[in-house]
PDB file of N, CA, C and O in Angstrom:
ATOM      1  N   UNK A   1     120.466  75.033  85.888  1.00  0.00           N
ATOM      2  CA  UNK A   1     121.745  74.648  86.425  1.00  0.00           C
ATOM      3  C   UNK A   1     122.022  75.469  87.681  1.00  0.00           C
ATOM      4  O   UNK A   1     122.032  76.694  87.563  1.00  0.00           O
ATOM      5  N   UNK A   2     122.227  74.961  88.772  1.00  0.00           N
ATOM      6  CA  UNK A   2     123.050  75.718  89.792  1.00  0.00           C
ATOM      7  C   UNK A   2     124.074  75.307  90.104  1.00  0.00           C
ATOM      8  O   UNK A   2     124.532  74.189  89.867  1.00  0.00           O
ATOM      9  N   UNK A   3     124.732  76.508  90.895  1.00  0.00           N
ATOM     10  CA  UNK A   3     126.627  76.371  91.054  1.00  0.00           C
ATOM     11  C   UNK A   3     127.667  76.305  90.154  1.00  0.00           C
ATOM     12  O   UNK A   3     128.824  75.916  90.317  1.00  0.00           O
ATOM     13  N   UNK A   4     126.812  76.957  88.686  1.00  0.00           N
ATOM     14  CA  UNK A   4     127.739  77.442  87.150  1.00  0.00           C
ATOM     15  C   UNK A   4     127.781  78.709  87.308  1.00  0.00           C
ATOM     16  O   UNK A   4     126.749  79.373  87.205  1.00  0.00           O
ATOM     17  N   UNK A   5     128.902  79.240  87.567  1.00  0.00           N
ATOM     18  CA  UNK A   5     129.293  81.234  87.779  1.00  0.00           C
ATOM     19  C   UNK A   5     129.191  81.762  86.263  1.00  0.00           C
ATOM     20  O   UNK A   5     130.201  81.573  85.587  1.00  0.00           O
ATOM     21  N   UNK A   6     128.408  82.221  85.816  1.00  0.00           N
ATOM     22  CA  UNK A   6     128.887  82.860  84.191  1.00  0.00           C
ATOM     23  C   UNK A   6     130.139  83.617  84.070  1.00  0.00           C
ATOM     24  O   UNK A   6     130.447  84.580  84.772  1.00  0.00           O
ATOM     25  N   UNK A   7     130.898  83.055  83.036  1.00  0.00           N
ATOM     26  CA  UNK A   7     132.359  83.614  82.749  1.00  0.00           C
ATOM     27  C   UNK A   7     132.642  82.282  81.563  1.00  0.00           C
ATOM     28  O   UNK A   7     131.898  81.423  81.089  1.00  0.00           O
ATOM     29  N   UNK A   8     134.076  82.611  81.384  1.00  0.00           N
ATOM     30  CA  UNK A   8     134.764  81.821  80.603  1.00  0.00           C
ATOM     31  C   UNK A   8     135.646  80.803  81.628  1.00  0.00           C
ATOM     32  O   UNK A   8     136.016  81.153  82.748  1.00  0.00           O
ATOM     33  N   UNK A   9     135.880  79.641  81.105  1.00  0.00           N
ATOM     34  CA  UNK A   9     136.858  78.639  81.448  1.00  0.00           C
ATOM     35  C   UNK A   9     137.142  77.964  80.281  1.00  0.00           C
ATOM     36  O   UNK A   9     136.554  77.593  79.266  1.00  0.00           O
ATOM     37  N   UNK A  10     138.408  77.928  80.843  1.00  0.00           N
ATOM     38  CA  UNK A  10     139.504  77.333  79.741  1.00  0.00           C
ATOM     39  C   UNK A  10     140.261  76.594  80.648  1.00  0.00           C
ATOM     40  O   UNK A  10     140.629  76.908  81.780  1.00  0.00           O
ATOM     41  N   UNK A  11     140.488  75.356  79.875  1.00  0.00           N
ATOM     42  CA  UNK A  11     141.754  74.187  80.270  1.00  0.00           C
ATOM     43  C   UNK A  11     142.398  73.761  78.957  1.00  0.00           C
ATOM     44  O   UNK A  11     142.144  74.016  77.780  1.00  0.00           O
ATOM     45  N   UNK A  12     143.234  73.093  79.512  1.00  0.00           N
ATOM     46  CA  UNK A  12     144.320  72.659  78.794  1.00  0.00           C
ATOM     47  C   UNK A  12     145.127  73.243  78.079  1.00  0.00           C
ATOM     48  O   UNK A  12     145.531  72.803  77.002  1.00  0.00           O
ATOM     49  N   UNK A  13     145.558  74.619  78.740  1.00  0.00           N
ATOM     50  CA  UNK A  13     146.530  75.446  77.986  1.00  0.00           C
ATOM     51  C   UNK A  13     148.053  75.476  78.256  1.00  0.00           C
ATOM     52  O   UNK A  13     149.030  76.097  77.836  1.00  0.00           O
ATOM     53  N   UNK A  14     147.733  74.316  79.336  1.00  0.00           N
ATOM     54  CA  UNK A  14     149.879  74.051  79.893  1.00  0.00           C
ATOM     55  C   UNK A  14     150.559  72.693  79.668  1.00  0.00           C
ATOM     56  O   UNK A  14     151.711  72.278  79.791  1.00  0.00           O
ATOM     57  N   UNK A  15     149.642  72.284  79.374  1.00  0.00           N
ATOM     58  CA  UNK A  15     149.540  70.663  78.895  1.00  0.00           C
ATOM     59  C   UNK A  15     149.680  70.200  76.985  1.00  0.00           C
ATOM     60  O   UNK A  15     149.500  70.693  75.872  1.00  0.00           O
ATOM     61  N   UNK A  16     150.020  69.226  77.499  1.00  0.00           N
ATOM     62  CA  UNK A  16     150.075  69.006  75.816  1.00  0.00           C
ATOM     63  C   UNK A  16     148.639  68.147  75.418  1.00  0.00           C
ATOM     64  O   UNK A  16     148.441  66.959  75.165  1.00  0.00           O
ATOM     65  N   UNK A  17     147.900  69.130  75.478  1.00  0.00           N
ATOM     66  CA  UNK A  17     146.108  68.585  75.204  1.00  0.00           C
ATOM     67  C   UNK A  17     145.742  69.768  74.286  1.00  0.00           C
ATOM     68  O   UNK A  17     146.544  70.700  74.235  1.00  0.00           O
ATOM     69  N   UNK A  18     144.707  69.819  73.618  1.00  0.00           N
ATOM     70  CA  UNK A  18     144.307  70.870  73.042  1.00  0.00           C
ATOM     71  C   UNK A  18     143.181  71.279  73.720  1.00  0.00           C
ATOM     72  O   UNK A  18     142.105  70.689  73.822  1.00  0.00           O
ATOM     73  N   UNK A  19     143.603  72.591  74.282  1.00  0.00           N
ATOM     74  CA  UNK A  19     142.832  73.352  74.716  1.00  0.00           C
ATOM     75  C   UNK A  19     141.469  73.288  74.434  1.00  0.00           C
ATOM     76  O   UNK A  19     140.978  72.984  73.347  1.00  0.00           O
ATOM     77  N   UNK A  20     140.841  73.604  75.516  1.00  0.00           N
ATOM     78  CA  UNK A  20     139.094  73.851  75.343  1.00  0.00           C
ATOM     79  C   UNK A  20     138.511  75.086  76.052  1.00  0.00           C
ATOM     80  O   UNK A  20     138.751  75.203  77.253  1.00  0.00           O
ATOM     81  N   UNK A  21     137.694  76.115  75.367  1.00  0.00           N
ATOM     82  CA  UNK A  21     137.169  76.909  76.582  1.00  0.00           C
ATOM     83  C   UNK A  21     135.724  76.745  76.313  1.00  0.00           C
ATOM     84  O   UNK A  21     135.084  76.301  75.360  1.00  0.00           O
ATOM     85  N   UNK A  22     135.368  77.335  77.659  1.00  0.00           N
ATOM     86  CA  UNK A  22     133.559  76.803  77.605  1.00  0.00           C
ATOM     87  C   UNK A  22     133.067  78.775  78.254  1.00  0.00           C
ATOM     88  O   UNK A  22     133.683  79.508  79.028  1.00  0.00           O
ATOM     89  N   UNK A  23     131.835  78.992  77.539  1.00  0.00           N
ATOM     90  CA  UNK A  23     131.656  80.595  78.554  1.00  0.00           C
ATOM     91  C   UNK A  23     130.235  79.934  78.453  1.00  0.00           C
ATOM     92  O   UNK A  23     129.708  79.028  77.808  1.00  0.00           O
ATOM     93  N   UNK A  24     129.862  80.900  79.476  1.00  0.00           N
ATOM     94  CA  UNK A  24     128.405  80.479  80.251  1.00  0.00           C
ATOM     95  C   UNK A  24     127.774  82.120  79.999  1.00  0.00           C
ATOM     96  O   UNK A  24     128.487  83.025  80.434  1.00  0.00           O
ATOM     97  N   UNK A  25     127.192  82.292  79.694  1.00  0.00           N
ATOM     98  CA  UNK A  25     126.797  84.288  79.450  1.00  0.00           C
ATOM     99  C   UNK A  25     125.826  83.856  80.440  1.00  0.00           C
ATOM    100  O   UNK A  25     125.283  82.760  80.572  1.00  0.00           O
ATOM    101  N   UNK A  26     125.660  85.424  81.424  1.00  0.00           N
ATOM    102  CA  UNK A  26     124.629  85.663  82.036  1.00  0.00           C
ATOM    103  C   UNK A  26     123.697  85.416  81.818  1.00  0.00           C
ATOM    104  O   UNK A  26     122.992  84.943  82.709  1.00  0.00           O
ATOM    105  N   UNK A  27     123.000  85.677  80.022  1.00  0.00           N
ATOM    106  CA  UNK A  27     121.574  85.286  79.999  1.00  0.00           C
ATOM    107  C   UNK A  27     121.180  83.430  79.485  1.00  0.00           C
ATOM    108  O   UNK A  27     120.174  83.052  78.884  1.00  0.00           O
ATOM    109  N   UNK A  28     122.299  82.610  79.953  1.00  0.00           N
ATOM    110  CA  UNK A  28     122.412  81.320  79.581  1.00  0.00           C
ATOM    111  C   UNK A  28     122.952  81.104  78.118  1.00  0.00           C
ATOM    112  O   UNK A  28     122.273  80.236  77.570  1.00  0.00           O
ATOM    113  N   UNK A  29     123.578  81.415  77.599  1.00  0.00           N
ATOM    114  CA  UNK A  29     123.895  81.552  76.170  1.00  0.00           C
ATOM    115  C   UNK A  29     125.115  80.546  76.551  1.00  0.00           C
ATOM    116  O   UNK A  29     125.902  80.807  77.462  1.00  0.00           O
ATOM    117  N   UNK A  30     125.170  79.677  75.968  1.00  0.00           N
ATOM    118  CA  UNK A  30     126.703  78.215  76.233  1.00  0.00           C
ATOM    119  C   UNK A  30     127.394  78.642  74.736  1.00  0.00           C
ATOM    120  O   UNK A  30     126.832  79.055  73.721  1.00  0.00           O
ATOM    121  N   UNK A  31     128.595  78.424  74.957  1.00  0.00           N
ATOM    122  CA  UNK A  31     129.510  78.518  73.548  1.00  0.00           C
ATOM    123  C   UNK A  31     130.574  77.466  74.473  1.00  0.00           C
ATOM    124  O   UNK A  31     130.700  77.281  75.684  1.00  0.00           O
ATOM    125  N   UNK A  32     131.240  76.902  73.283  1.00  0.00           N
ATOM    126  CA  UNK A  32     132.660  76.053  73.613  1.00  0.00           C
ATOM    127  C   UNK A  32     133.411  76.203  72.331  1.00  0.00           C
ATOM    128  O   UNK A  32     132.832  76.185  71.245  1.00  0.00           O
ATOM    129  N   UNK A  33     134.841  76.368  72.472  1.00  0.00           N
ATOM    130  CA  UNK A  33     135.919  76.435  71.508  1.00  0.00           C
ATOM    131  C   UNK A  33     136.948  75.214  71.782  1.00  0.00           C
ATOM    132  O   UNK A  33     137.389  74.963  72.904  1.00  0.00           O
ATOM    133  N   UNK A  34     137.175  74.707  70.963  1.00  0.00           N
ATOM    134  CA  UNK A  34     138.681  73.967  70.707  1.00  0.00           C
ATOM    135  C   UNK A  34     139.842  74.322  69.755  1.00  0.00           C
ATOM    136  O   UNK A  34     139.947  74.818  68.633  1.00  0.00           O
ATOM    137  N   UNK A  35     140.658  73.851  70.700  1.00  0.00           N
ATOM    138  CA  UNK A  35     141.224  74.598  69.372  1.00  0.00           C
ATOM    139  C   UNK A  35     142.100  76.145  69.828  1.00  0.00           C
ATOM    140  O   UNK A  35     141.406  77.083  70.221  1.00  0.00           O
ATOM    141  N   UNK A  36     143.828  76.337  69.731  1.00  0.00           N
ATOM    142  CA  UNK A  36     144.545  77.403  70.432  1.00  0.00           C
ATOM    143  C   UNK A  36     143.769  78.490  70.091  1.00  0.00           C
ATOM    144  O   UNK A  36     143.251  79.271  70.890  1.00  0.00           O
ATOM    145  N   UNK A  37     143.679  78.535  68.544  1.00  0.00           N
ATOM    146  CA  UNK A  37     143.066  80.116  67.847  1.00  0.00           C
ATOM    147  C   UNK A  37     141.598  80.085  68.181  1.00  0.00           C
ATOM    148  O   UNK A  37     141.087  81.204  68.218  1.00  0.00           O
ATOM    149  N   UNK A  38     140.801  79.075  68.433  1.00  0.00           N
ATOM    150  CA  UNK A  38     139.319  79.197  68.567  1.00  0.00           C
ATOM    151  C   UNK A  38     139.197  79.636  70.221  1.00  0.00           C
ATOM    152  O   UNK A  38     138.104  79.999  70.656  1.00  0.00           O
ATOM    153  N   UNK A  39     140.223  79.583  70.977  1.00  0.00           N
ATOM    154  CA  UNK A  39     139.993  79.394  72.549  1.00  0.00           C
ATOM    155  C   UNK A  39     140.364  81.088  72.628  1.00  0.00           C
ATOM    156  O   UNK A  39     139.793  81.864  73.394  1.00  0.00           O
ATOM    157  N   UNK A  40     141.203  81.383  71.879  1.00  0.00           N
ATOM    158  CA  UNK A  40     141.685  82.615  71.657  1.00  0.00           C
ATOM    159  C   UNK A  40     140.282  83.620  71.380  1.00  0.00           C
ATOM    160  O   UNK A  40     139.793  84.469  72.125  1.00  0.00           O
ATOM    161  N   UNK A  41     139.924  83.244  70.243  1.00  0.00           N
ATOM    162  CA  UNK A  41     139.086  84.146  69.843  1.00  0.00           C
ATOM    163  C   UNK A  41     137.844  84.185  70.829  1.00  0.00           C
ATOM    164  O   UNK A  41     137.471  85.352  70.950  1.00  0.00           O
ATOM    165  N   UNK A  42     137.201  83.444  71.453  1.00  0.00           N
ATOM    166  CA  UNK A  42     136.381  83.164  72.089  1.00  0.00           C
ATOM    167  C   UNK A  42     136.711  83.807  73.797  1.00  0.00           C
ATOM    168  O   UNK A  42     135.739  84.037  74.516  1.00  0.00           O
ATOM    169  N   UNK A  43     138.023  84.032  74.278  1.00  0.00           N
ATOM    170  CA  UNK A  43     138.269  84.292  75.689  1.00  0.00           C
ATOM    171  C   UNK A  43     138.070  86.083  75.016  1.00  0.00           C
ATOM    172  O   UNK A  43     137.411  86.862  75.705  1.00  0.00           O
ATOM    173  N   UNK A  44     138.512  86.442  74.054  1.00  0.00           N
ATOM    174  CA  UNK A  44     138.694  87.953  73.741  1.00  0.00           C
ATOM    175  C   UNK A  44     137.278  87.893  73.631  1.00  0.00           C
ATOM    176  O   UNK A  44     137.071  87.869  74.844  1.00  0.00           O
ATOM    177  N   UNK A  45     136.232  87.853  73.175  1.00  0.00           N
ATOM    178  CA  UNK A  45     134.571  88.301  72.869  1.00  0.00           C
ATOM    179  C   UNK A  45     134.085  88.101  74.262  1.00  0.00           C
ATOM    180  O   UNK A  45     133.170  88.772  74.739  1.00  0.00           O
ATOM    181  N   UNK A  46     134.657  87.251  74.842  1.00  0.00           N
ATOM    182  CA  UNK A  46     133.769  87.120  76.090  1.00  0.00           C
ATOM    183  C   UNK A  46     134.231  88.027  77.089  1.00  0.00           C
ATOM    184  O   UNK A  46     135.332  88.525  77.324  1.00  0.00           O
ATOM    185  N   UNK A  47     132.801  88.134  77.757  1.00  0.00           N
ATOM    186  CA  UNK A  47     133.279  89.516  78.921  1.00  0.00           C
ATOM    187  C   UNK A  47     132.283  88.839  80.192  1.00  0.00           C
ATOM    188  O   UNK A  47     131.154  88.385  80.008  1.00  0.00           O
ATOM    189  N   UNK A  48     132.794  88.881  81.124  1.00  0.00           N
ATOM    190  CA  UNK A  48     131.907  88.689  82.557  1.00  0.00           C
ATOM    191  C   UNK A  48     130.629  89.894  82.700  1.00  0.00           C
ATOM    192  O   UNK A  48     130.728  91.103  82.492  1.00  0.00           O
ATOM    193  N   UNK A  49     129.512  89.170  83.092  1.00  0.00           N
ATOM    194  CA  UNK A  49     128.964  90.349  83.478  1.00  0.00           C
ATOM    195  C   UNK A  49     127.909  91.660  82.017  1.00  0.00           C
ATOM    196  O   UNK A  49     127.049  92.530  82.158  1.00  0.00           O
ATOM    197  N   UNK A  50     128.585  91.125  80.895  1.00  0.00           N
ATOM    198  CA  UNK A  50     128.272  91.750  79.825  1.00  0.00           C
ATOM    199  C   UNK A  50     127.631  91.122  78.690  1.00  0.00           C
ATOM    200  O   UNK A  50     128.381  90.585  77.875  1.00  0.00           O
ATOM    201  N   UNK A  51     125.943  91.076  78.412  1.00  0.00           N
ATOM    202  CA  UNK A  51     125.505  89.868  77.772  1.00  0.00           C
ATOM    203  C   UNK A  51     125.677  90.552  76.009  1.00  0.00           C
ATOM    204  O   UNK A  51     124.895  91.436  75.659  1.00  0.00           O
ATOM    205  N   UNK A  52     126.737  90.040  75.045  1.00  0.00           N
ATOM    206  CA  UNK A  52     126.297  90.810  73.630  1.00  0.00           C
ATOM    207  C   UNK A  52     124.998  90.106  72.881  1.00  0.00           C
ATOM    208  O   UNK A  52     124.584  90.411  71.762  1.00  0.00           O
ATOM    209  N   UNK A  53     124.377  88.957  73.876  1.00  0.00           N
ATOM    210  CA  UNK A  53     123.065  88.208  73.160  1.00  0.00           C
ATOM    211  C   UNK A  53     122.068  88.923  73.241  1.00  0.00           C
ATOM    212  O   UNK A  53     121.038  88.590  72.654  1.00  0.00           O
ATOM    213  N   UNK A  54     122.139  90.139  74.029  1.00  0.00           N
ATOM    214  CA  UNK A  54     120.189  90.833  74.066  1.00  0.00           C
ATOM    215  C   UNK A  54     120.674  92.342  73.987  1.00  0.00           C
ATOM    216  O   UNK A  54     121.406  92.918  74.793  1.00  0.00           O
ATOM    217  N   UNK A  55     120.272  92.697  73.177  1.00  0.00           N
ATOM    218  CA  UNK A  55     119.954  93.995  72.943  1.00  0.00           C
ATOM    219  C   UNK A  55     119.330  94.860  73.243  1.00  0.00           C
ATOM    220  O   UNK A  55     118.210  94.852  72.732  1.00  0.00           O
ATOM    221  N   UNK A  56     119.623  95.948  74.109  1.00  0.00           N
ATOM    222  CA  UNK A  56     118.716  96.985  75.114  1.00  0.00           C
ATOM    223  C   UNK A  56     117.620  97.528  73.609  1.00  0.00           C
ATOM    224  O   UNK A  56     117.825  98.026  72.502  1.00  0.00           O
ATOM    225  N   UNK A  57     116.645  97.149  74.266  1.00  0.00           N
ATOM    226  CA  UNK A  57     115.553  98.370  73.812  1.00  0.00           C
ATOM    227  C   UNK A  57     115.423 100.050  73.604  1.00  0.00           C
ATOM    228  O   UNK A  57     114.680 100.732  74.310  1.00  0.00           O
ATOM    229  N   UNK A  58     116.409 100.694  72.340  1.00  0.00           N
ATOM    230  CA  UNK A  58     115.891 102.175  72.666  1.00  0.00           C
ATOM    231  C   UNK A  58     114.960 102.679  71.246  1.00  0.00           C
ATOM    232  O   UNK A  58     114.857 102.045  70.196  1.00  0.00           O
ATOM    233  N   UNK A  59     114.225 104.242  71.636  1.00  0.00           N
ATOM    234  CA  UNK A  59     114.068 105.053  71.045  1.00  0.00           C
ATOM    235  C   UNK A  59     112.273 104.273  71.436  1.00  0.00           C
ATOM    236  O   UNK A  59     112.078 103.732  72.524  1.00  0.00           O
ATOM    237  N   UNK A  60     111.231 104.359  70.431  1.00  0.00           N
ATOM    238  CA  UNK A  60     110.001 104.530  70.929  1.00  0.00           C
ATOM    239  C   UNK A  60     109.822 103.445  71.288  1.00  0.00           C
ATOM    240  O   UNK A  60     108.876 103.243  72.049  1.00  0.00           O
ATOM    241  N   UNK A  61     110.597 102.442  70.907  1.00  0.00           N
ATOM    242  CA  UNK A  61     110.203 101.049  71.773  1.00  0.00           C
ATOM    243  C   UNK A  61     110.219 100.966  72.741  1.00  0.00           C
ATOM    244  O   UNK A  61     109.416 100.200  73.274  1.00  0.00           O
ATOM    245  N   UNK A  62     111.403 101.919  73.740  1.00  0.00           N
ATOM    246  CA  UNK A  62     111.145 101.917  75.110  1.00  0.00           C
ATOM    247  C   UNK A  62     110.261 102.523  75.908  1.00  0.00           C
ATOM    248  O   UNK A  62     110.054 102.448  77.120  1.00  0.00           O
ATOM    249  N   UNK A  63     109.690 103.238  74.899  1.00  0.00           N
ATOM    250  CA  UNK A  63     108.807 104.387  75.748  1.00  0.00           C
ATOM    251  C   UNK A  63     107.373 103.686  76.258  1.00  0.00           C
ATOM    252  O   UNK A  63     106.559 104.345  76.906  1.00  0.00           O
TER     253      UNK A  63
END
């Protein structure tokens, strides 16, 4: 995909629609929520810039 910024987007939160958010993670990881409490929970876990899908390598594995 090009011209998708990784972050979260969310619509339909002023409208009388039920909300949707979509996050794009840096390392391509897609999630979507519907739903006030699911859009909720999903804008709080997500972070720009910060992938929680891969796990740094430490101790002799890195060596």
């Amino acid at each position: 995909m090009t011209g998708i910024q990784p972050g979260p987007t969310v619509r339909g939160l002023d409208r009388n629609e039920i909300p949707v958010a979509d996050w794009l993670c840096a390392c391509g990881h897609h999630e979507r929520a519907r739903g006030r409490s699911a859009v909720t929970e999903l804008t709080t876990r997500a972070r720009v810039q910060q992938c929680p899908h891969t796990t740094p390598i430490t101790g002799r594995a890195a060596a």
